[in-house]
C-alpha positions in Angstrom: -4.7 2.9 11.4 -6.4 4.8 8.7 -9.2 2.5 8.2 -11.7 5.2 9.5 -10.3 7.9 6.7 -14.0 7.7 4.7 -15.9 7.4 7.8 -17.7 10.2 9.6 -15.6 10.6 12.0 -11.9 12.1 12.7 -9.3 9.5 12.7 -7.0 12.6 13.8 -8.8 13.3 17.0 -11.4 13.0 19.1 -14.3 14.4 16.8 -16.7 14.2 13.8 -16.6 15.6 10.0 -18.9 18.4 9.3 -20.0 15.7 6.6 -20.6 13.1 9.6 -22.3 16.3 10.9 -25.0 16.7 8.4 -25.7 13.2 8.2 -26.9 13.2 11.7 -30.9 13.0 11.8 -31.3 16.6 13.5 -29.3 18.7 10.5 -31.0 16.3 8.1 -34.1 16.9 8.9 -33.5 20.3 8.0 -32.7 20.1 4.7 -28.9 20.9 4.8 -27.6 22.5 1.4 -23.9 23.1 0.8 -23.2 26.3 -0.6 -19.8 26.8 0.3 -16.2 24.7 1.4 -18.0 21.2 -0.3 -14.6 20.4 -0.8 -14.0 21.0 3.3 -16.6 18.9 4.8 -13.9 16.5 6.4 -13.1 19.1 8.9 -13.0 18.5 12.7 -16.4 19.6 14.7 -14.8 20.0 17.9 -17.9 21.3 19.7 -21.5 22.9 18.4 -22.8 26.8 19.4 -25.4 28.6 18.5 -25.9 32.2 18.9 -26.9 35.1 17.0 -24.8 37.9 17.7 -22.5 39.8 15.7 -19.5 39.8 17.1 -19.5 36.4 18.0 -16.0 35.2 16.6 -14.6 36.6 19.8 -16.5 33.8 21.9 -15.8 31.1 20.1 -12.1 29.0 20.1 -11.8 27.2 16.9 -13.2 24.0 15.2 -16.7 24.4 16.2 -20.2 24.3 13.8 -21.6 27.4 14.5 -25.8 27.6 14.5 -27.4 30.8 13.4 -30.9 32.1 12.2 -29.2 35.1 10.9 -30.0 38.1 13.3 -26.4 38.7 13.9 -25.2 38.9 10.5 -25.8 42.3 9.6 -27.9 43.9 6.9 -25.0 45.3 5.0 -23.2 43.4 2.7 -20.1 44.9 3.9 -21.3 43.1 8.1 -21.8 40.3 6.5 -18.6 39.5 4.5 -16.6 40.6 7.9 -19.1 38.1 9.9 -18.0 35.4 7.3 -14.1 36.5 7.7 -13.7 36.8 11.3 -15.5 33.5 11.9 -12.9 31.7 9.0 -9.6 33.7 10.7 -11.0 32.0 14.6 -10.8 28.6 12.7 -14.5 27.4 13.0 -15.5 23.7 11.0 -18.9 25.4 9.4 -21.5 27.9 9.2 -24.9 26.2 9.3 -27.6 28.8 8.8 -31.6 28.5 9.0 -33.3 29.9 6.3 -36.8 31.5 7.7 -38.3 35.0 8.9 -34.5 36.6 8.8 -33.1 35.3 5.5 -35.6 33.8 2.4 -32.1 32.9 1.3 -28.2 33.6 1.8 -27.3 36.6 0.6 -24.5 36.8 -2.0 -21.7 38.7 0.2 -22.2 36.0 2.6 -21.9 33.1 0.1 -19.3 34.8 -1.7 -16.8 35.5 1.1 -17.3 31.9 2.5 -16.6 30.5 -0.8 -13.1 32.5 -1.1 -12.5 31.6 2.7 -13.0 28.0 2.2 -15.6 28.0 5.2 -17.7 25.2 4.3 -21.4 27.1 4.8 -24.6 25.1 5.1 -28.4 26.6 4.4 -31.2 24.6 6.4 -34.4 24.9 4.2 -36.7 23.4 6.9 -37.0 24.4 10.9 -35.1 22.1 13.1 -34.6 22.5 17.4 -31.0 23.7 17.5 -30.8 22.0 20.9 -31.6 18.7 19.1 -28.6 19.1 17.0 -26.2 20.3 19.3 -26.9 17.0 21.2 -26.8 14.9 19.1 -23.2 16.1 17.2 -21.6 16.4 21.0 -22.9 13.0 21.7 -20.6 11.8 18.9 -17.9 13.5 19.8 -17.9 12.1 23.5 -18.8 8.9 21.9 -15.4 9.0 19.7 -13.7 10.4 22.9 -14.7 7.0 24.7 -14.0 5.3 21.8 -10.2 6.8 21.9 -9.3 6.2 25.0 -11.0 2.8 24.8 -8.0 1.9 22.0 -5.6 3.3 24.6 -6.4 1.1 27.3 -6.5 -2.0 25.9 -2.8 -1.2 24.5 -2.1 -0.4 28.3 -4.0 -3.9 29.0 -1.6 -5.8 26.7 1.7 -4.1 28.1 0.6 -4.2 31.6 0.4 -8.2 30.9 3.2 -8.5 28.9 5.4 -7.4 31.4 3.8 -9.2 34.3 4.8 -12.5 32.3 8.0 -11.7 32.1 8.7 -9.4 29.0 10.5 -6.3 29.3 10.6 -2.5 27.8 11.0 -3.9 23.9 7.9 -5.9 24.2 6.3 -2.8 25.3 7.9 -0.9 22.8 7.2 -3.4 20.1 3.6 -3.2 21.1 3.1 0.5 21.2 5.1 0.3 17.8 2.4 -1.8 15.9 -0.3 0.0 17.8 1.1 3.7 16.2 2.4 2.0 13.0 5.3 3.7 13.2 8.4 3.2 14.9 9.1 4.1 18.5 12.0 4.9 20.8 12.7 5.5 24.3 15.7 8.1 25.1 17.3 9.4 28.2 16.2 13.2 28.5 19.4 14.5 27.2 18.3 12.6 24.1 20.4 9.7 24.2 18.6 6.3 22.6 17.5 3.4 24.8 15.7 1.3 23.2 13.8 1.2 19.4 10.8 -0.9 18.3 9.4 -1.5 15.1 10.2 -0.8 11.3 10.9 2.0 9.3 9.7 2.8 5.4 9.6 -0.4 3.4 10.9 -2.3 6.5 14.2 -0.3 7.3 15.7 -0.7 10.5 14.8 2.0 13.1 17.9 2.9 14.2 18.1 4.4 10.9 14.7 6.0 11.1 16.1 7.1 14.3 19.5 8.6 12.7 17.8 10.1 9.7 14.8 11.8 11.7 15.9 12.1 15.5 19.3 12.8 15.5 19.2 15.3 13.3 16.0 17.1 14.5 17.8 17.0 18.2 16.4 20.7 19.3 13.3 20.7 17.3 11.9 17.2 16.4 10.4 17.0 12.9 6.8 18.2 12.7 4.0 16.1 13.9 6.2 14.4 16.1 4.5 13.1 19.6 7.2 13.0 22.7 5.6 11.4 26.2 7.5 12.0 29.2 8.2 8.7 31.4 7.8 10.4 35.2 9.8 9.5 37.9 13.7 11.3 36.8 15.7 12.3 40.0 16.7 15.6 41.3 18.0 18.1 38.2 15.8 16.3 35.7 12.8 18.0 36.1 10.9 14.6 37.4 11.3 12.9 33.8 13.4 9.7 33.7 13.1 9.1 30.2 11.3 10.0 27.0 8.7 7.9 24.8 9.6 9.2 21.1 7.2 8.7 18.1 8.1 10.3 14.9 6.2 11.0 11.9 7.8 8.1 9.3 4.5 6.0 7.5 2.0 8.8 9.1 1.3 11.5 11.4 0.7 10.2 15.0 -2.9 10.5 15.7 -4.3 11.9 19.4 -5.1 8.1 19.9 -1.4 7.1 19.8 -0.4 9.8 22.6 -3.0 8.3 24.7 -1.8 5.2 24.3 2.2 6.2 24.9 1.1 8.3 27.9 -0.9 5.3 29.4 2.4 3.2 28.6 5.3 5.6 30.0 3.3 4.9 33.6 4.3 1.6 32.9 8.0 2.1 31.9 8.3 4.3 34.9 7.9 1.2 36.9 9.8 -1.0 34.6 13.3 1.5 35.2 12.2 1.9 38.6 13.1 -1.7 38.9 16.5 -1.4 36.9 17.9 1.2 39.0 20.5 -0.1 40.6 21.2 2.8 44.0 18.8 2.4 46.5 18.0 6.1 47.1 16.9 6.1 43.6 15.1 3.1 44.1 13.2 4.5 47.3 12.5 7.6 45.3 11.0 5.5 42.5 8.6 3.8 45.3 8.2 7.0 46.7 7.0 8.2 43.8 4.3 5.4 42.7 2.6 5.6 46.5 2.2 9.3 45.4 0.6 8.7 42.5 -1.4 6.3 44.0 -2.1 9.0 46.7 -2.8 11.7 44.3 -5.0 9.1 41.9 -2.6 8.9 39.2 -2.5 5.6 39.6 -6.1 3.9 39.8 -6.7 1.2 42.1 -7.6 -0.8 39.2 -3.7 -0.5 37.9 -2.0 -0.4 41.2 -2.1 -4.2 42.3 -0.2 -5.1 39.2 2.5 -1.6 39.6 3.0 -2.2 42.8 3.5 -6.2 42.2 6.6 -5.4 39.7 7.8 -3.1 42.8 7.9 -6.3 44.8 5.0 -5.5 47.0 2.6 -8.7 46.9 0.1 -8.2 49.5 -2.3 -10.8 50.4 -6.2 -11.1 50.3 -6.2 -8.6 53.9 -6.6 -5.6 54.0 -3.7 -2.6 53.4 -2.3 0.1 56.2 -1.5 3.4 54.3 1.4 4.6 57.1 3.2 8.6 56.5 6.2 9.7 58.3 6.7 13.1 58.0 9.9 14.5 58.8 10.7 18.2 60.3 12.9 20.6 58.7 15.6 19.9 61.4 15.3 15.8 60.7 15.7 15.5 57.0 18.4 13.8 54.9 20.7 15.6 52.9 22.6 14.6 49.8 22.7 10.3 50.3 20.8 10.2 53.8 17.8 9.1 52.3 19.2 6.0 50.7 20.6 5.1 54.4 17.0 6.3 56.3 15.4 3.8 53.9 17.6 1.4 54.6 17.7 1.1 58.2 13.6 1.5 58.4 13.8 -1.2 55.8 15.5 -3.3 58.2 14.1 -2.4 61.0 10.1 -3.2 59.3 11.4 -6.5 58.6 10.6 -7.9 61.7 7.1 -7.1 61.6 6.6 -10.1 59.2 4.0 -8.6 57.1 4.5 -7.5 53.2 6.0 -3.4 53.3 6.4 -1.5 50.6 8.3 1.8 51.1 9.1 4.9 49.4 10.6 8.0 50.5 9.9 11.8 49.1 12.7 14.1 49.7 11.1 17.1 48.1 8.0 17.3 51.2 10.3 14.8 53.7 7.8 12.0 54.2 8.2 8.5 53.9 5.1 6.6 52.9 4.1 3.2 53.2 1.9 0.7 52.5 1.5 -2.5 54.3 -0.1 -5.8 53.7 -2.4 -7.0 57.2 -4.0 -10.2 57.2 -7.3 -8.7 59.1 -8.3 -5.2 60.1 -8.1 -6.8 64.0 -4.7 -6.5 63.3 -4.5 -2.7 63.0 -3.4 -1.3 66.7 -0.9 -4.0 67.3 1.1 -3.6 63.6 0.4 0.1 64.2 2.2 0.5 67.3 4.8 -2.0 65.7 6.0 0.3 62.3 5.8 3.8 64.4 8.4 2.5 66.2 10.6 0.6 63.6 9.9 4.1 61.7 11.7 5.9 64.6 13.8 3.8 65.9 15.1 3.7 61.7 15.5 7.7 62.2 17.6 7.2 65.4 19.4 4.3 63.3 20.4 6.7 60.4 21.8 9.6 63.1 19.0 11.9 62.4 17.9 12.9 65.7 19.4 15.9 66.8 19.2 17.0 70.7 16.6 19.6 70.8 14.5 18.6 67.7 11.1 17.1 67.3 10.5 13.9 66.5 9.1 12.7 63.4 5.2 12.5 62.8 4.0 9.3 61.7 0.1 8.7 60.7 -1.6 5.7 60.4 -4.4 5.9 58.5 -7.9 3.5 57.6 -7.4 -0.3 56.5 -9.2 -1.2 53.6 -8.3 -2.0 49.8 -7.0 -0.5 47.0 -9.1 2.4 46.5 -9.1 3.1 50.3 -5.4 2.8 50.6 -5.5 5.7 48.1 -7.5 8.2 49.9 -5.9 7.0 53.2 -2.4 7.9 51.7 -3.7 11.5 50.7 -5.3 12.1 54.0 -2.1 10.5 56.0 -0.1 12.7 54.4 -1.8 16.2 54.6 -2.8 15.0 58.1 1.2 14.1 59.2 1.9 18.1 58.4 -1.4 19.3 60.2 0.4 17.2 63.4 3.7 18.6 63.6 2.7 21.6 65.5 0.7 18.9 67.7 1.6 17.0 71.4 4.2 14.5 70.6 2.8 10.7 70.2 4.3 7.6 68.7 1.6 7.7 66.3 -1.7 9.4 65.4 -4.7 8.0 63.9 -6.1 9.9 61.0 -9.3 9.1 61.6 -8.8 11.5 64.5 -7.8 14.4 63.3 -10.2 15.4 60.9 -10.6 19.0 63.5 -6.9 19.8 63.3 -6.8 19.2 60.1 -9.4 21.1 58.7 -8.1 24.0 61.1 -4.4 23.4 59.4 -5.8 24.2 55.8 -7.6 27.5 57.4 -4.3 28.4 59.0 -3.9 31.2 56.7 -7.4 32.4 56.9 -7.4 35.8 58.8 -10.9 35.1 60.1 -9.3 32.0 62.2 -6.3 34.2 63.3 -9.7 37.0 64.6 -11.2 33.6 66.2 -8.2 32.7 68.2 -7.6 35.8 69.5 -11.4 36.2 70.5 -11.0 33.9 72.0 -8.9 33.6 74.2 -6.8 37.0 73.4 -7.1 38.3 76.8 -5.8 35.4 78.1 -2.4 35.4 76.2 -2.2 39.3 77.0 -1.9 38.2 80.3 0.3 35.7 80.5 2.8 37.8 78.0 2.3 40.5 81.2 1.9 38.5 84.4 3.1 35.2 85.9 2.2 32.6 86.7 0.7 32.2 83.1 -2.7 30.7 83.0 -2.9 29.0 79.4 -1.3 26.1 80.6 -4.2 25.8 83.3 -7.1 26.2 80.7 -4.9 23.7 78.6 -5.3 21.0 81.6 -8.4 21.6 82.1 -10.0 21.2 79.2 -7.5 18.1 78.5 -9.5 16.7 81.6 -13.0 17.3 80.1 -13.7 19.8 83.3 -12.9 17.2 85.9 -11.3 19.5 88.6 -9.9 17.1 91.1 -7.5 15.5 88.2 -6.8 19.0 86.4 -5.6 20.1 89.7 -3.4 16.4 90.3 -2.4 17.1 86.5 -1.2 20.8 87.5 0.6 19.4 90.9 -1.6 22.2 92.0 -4.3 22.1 95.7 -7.7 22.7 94.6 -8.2 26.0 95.9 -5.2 27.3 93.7 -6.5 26.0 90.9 -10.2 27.4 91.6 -8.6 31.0 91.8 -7.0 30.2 88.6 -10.1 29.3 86.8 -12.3 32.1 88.2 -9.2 34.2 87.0 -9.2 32.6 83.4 -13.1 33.5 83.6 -13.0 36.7 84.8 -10.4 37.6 81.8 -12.0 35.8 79.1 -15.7 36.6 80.3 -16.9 33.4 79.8 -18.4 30.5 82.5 -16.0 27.4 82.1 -18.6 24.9 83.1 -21.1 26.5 80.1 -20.4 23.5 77.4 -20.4 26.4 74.3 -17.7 27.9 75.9 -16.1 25.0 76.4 -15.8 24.3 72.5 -15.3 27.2 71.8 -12.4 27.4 74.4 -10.8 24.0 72.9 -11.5 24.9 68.8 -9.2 28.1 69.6 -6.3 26.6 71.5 -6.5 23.6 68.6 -6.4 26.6 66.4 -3.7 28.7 68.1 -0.9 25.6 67.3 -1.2 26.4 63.6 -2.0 30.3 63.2 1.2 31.8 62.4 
């Protein structure tokens, strides 16, 4: 792993050397001279600024080449020696300065004071387009970035395939450990040891790597240590299941290596996921993964393979991203989740179609993903799972007399990535329709308005709208019977049509055209003008989620 230690570049991190710096054509071509910190040219050039004002330490965060004509150095020796210390105390890689109309050459307090900093300082002899520079040296750093996270993912690559022909957490382990050159463990968050890979010093065991570093280090792990939390722990653990431990034995882990052990604790978080034996744990762990999926955690590039060591094997059809979102009065407490998944388990398995389901106690959903064979399919399996998802509530003896049902959302077919955006939106979408009509099920695609109105909720201009409105109208029915919202409701809800508003109302026509003249008279407004009309139906949309 230290192949790249003479190189330009930062094996460290992602970054060049101020030497790698200097070799670039742009500071080249100005004739760089080193007049200060030769000996620290294998520092890190995080990023490049230029500027030329004097108190510019204060804007700059460490590790960066700073580029200067000299304006904001001062004319006093005394500025200048505190331009060259405040820039060495923020931590900056170099001081590169072009010689021309403001300096013929560095003065002595500058070189002086760099020197007994250990700031390297460079001298251009020759003009050169600052921008030039700066784009070249940041295009090598993203390059090494790429480069980085390119090592990481093909480690992910291998472990992802190891375990999907049959290998287990020490194959992973055992390839993270040659990847990092050191050895590696995976421990149980109170720091009890799972599993160990690799070899210590001169080929020692690493149990005893793990008993001479680890255990004795329990509260503050030796320096240069990198620990990687595997997601995914259940409720007191702070969402961490277990913990990825790489300790400094043949060398320091490098950025690379955390990459790498971050990209592979997704991985292990499906692997335990798997060993867990009690079932609301289990549902969690599924819960969990369609979240990250959701919330794009997981790509859609990974989640085929995930979801296929969850036991979810779609076919070549499209999937149905599916939320139920439970109210406050429905959900589970202590062990009721483990026997709501289990009766909507069962009660899904006579749809005949691949299911994978998860709950998530913490918001009270229960997503879902299933596999259809064609998009035609859609309505029919829709109507299908909002019932097995209810009729699973009523199973577990979660209704309660008086108390909403739960919301389910069926959102858009389509493939990976859609199934990701379609979770998201079923699930923002299922809480946006709890202060809706009751249905078996809603489609998202239809509720873009309440939604959008849901996320304003605590806007005060839409709370101003609403009462606007149709203000005067709920002053009056708070005063006066019979109220007259449910009227308006109707007829909107019947697009204007007065004949069925007033079958709908059980209501004779001419009592319902006093109403309406009423309603008009109050709100000063013409119901048959289509403006007021939307206006009329945004706000009472609006009204069900103002508080």
């Amino acid at each position: 792993m230290n192949s790249g230690e003479n190189s330009g570049y930062d094996t460290r991190g992602a970054g060049i050397t101020v030497r790698r710096a200097l070799e670039l054509p742009g500071l080249r071509s100005g004739l760089p001279e080193v007049v200060a910190g030769a000996d620290r040219l294998q520092r890190t050039v995080r990023w490049v600024h230029a500027g030329e004002v004097p108190n510019i330490a204060s804007l700059l965060k460490g590790g960066e080449l700073l580029l200067t004509t000299g304006y904001g150095l001062g004319h006093r020796p005394a500025d200048q020696r505190a331009f060259v210390r405040t820039l060495a105390e923020r931590g900056i890689a170099a001081l590169v300065v072009e010689l021309g109309p403001r300096f013929a050459r560095l003065p002595a307090a500058l070189v002086d004071t760099a020197r007994t900093a250990g700031l390297p300082l460079v001298q251009l002899h020759r003009e050169v387009p600052f921008v030039t520079v700066t784009e070249e040296i940041h295009t090598e750093i993203v390059n090494g970035h790429y480069a980085l996270l390119q090592r990481a993912e093909e480690v992910h690559r291998r472990c992802t395939e190891a375990l999907l022909g049959g290998g287990g957490v020490p194959q992973v382990l055992e390839i993270l450990a040659g990847f990092t050159g050191n050895p590696v463990f995976l421990e149980t968050t109170d720091g009890q040891l799972l599993y160990a890979a690799g070899e210590g010093p001169e080929g020692a065991d690493p149990l005893q790597v793990w008993e001479g570093l680890r255990e004795r280090h329990r509260d503050d792990p030796p320096a240069g240590s990198a620990l990687v939390d595997v997601p995914g722990g259940g409720p007191g653990s702070g969402g961490v299941r277990a913990r990825l431990v790489l300790l400094p034995v043949r060398s320091e882990p490098a950025p690379v290596h955390r990459m790498a052990a971050e990209r592979i604790a997704g991985v292990l978080a499906v692997v335990l996921m798997q060993a867990r034996q009690e079932e609301e744990l289990a549902a969690r762990g599924r819960g969990d993964f369609l979240t990250d999926l959701a919330e794009g955690r997981v790509t859609a590039e990974d989640a085929p393979a995930q979801a296929r060591v969850l036991g979810f094997g779609p076919g070549a059809g499209p999937l149905l991203p599916v939320v139920m979102r439970l109210g406050d009065a429905l959900s589970p407490q202590g062990g009721g989740w483990a026997v709501l998944a289990r009766a909507v388990a069962e009660e899904l398995a006579s749809l005949g179609v691949p299911v994978l389901l998860g709950v998530r106690p913490v918001e009270g959903r229960v997503p879902l993903l299933l596999g259809l064979r064609s998009e035609a399919e859609r309505p029919a399996i829709a109507d299908r799972v909002a019932a097995a998802l209810r009729a699973g509530v009523e199973r577990a003896g979660m209704l309660r007399p008086g108390a909403r049902p739960p919301v389910v959302v069926i959102g858009p077919a389509g493939g990976w990535t859609a199934a990701s955006a379609g979770l998201r939106h079923a699930a923002e979408t299922a809480t946006a329709a709890q202060g809706l009509p009751d249905r078996p099920w809603y489609d998202a695609r239809r509720l873009d308005i309440d939604l959008l109105l849901w996320r304003l909720r605590d806007h005060p201009d839409l709370a101003a709208f609403v009462d606007r409105a149709i203000g005067p109208l709920l002053d009056h029915d708070r005063r006066s019977r019979p109220p007259l919202l449910p009227t308006l409701e109707t007829y909107l809800a019947h697009a204007g049509r007065k004949a069925e508003t007033a079958r709908g109302l059980h209501l004779n026509r001419q009592t319902l055209y006093n109403r309406l003249a009423r309603i008009g008279e109050l709100l000063g407004a013409d119901l048959d003008d289509p403006q007021t009309v939307l206006t009329l139906s945004l706000a009472l949309r609006a009204r069900r989620h103002v508080s």
